[in-house]
N, C-alpha and C positions, 0 to 999 in steps of 0.2 A: 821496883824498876828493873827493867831486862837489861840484863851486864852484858850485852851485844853490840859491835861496829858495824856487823854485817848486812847489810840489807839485800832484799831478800826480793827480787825483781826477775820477770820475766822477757826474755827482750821479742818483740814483735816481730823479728826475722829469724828468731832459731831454727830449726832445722833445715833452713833455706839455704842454697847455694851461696858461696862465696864470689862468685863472677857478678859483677851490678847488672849486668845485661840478664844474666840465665834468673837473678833474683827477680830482677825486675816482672818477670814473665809469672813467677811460681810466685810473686803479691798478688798477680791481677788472676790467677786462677784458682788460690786461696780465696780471695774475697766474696768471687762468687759459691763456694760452698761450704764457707765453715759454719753456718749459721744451721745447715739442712738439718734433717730429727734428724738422731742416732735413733738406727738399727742394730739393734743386741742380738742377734738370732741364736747365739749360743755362748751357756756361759753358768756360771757355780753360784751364784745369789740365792740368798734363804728364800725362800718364797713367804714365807712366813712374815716376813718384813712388811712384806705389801696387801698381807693380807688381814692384817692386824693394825697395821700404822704405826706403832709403836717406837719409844726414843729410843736411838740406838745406844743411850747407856754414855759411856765413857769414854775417853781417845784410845784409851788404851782397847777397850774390848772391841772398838769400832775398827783400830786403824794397823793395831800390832795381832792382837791372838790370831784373828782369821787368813792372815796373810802368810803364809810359807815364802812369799818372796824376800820378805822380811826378816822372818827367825833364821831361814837356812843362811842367812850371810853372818848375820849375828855366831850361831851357831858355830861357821869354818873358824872364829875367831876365838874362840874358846869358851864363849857363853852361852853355861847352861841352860836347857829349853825349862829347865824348872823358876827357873829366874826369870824368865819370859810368861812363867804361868798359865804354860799350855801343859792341859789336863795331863795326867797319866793315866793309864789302863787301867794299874793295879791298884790306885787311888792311893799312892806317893805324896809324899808333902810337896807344892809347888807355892811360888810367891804368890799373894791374894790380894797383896797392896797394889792396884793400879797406878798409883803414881809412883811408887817405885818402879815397878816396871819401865815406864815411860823414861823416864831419868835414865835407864839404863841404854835406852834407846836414843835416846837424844845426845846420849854421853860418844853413843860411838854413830852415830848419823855420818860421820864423816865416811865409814867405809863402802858407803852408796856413793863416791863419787863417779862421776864419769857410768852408772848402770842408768838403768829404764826405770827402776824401782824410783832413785832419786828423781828423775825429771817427772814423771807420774807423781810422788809426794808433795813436791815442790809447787807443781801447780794447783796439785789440792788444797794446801798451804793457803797456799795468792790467792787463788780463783775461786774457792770455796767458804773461806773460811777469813779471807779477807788480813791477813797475817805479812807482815812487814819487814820484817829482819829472819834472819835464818836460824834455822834448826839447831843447835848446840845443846852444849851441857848448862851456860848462864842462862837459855832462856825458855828451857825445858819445863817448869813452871808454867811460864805465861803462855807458852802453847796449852800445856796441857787445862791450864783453866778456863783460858779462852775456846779452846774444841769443846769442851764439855757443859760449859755454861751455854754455845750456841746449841748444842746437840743436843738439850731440855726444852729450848724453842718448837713452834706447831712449825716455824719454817722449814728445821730440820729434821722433820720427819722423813721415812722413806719416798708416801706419794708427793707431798712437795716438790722433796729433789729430784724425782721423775720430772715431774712438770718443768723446775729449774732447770734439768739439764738438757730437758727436749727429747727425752727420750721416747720414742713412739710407740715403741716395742722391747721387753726384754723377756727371751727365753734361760727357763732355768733348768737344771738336768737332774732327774730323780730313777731313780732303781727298779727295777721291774717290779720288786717285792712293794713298794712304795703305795700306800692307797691313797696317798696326794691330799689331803685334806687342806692344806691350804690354800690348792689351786680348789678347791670345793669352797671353801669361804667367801671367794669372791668369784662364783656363778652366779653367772646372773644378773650381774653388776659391771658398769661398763668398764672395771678393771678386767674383764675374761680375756678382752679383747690387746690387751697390753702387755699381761703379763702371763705365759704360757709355758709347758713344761715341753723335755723333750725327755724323750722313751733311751734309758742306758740299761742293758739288759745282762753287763757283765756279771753281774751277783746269781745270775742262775747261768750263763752260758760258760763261765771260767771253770774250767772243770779242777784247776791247781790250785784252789781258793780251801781255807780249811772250813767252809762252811757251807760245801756246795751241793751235797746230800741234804742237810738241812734246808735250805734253801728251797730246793727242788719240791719238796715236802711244805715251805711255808705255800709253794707257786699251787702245788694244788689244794689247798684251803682256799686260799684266795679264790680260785676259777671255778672248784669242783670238778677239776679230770681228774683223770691218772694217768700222774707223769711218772710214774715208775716204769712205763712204758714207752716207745719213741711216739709215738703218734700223740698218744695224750698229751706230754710234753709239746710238739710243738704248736698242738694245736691250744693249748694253756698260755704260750707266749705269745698266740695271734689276738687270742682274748682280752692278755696286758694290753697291747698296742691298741685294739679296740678302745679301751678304757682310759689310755693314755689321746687319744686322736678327741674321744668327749670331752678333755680337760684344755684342748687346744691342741694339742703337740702338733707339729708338720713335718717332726723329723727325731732321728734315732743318733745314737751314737754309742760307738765301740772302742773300747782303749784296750786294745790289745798288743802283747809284748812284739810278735811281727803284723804282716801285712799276710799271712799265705793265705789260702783258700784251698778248698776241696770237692771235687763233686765224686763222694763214694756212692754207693748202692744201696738201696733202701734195708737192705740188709744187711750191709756193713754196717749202714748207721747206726740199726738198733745195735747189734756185737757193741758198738765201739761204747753208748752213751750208758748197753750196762754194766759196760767195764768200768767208766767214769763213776757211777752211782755207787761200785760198790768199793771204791775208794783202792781200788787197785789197778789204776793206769800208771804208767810212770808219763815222765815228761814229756817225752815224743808223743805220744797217746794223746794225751791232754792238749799237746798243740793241735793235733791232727782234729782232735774234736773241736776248736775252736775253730780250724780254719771250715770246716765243715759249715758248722753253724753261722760263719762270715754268707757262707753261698746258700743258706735256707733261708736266712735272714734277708738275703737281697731278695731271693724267691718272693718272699713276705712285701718287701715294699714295693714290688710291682701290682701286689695285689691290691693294696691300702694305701697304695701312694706317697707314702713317708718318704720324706731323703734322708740319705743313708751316709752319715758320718763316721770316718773311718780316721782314728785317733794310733798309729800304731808309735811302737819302737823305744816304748818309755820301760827302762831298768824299772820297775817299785818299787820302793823298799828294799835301795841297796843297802840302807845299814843295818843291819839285823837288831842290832841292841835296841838302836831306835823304835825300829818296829816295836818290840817287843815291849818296850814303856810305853809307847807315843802311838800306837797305831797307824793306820794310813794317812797320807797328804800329808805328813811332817818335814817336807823339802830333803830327803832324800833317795828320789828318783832322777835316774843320770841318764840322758839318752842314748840310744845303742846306733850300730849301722845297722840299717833297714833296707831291703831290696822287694820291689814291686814287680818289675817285668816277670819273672818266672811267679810271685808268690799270687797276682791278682788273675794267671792266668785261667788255671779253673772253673773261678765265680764268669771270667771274660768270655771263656769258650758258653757256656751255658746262657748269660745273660747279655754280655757285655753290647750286641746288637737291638738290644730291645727299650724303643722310644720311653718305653714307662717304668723305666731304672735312671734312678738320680745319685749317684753316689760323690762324696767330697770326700780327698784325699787331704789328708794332711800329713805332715814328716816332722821328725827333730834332726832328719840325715841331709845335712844339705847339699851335699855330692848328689845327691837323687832329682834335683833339680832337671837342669837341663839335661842329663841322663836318659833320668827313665823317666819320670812325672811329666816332664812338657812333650813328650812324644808322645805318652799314653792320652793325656788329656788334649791333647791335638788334632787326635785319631778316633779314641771311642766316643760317640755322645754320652753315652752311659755318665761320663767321669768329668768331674770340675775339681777344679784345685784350689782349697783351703788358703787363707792367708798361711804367715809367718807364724812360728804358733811355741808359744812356750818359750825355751831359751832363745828364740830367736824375732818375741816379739819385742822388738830393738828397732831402733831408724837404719841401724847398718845391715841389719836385718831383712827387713822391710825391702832395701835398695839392694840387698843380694838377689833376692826371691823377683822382681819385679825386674831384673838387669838380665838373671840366666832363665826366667820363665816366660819373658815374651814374642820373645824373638823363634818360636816354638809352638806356643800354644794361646799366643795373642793375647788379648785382655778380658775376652768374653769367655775364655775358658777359667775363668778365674770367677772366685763369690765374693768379690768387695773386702769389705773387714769385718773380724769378731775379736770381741777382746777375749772372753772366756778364761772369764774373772770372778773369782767370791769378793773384791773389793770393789764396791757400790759405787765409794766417791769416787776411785779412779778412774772409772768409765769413761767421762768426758775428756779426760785427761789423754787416755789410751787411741779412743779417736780421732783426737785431736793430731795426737803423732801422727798416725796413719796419714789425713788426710794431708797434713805436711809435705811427708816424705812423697805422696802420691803426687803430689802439684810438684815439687822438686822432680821428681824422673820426669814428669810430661812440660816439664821446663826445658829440661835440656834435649828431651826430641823437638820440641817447639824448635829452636836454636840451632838445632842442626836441620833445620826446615826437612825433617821427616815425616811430623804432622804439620798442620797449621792449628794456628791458636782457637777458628772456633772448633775446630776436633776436640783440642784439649781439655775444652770448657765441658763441652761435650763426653770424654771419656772422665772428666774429673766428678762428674757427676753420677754418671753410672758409679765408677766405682767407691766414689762416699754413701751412696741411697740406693739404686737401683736394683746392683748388681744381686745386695744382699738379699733384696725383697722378692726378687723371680726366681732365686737359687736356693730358697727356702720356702718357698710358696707361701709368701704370708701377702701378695695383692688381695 
């Protein structure tokens, strides 16, 4: 029997306004679009899930290892990642017992309170899994056997919960070095059409990466150039993209530490990428080649029409120890200040007029708002602006980005929502906020008769369906 008082409820007007009047508005503009498919356009899911169908195993491996939103809070509190039983590099002893783990989790669930982590769980909890009373350490058990006995079910398979959650579309993000075999598994089959990769090409364009010579060397096995020279090279990563656009892709993405750009000289180029190769640039170097490769890259998707996902201003691996057991995605990258207007102008002088350049900006700096992002994307067509993204996909988040970015560069300069997530069940969950929060702000312009309500109905839709689908070309 579960040793819990607590039950475990979601209330039908959360994220909504407090005023009955401004609420009243954001029910009737919710109603009409919570039900619409979720559109994934971009986002960290195995692919392998969907292409194999497979159980996902246990709550723990399902709901704790793959999530960094999870262990890095765990983690601030003093618990070790080895207790959480996420891998080590050096192949270190870590916990192996799943329901230990779990326990361990459930023991301190409370310090999700008041984050996005917890209301994303929570509703996974209720909404997926059909769970009754709340998260603790008495009923840490009955969660954990009940997630697991359903997650042996055909229902809670990966495609199922596709189907279950209405999802129409989910793109997943793979490496340039990537030969995508999973999105090969399901060619051909009307999953091609659902579930699609997008082209991230940091693994050979990072030049500060300790694997980037290597790399560079797996890109031409893969292609048959030679990239030991600049032409070969970029003509080797026009090839990936080729191969990446056969498997679905409609669009790229870069996570790079700033935003700068560069338009050097074809012969600067080569100097600088075989300074890169031969492992003797330093750090200026290496950015300068990055930002290089931001404005060849955009070169690239005027050519092949890809949109151009631009991810900047994330620390990686500020804690070195971390890294150095845990490798990459371990929840300790810290966002930096990022600055656009000088850094994007370069790629801007060069392309930024040109109808068949799609580029989405996103930030973790949110002084860059109404700044510099809603004048840039208000001005260049070139440029559409990314949801709330990472620490700041949050509902107070959400209403910061939507408060200081419309009034600027409107709503059509914006792409709807992405979760841009490895956790599967939170999807629906992550959506669901958005669309919330999205009917709360066109509540209270409703209220201040700045729009009227069927505008509302009208931009509430765009931006839960529409927005997403012509901003990633997946009509």
């Amino acid at each position: 029997m579960v040793n819990s008082t607590s039950a475990l409820s979601l209330n039908p007007d959360r994220l909504f306004p407090s005023d009955p009047t401004v609420r009243d508005i954001a029910r009737r503009l919710y109603s009409q679009i919570k039900d619409l498919p979720i559109i994934s356009p971009h986002g960290h899911t195995d692919p392998r899930w969907f292409a194999y169908d497979e159980s996902f195993g246990n709550a723990t491996e399902l709901l704790i290892r793959p999530d960094h939103y999870v262990f890095r809070m765990l983690y601030s509190q003093g618990i070790s990642l080895e207790s959480l039983g996420i891998p080590r590099w050096d192949g270190g002893e870590v916990e192996q017992d799943p329901r230990k783990i779990w326990r361990i989790f459930a023991k301190h669930y409370y310090l999700f309170r008041g984050t996005p982590s917890r209301m994303w769980l929570d509703t996974v909890f209720h909404d997926v899994f059909g769970l009754k009373v709340q998260l603790n350490e008495h009923s840490a058990d009955h969660y954990y056997d009940h997630i697991t006995e359903q997650l042996s079910t055909a229902a809670f398979r990966p495609r199922a919960l596709m189907d279950r959650f209405n999802i129409e579309l989910i793109a997943t993000t793979e490496g340039a070095l990537d030969t995508l075999p999973h999105h090969q598994a399901i060619q051909d089959t009307p999953w091609a059409k659902r579930v699609i990769t997008s082209f991230r090409p940091d693994d050979v364009v990072d030049a500060s990466r300790e694997d980037f010579a290597d790399n560079i060397k797996k890109l031409a096995d893969l292609t048959g150039q030679d990239t030991q020279n600049w032409q070969g090279y970029l003509q080797a990563i026009r090839l990936r993209r080729e191969y990446f656009r056969s498997m679905g892709a409609t669009a790229t993405d870069h996570g790079h530490p700033t935003a700068r750009t560069a338009n050097l000289s074809n012969s600067e180029s080569e100097k600088l990428f075989a300074l890169c190769l031969s492992g003797k640039a330093d750090e200026q170097q290496q950015e300068l080649f990055r930002a290089q490769m931001l404005t060849e890259l955009a070169g690239m998707s005027i050519e092949d029409g890809m949109v151009m996902q631009i991810h900047p201003g994330a620390f990686r691996n500020h804690n070195p120890e971390l890294f150095t057991k845990f490798g990459r995605d371990k929840g300790a990258d810290i966002p930096s200040p990022t600055e656009y207007v000088q850094a994007l102008k370069p790629m801007l002088d060069k392309y930024g007029n040109n109808p068949d350049l799609n580029v989405i900006l996103f930030t973790l700096d949110e002084t860059n708002y109404a700044r510099e992002l809603a004048p840039l994307a208000g001005h260049y067509p070139s440029l559409k602006l990314g949801p709330a993204w990472w620490f700041h996909d949050s509902p107070e988040g959400m209403l910061r980005f939507r408060h200081q970015v419309t009034e600027t560069a409107g709503f059509y300069n914006t792409v709807g929502f992405n979760d841009d997530t490895r956790a599967f069940l939170s999807i629906p969950a992550r959506h669901d906020v958005a669309r919330r929060i999205d009917c709360r702000f066109l509540a209270e312009l409703i209220s201040q008769h700045r729009i009227n309500e069927d505008e509302g109905v009208e931009l509430a839709h765009d931006l839960t369906y529409r927005l997403a689908k012509t901003a990633y070309k997946l009509d």
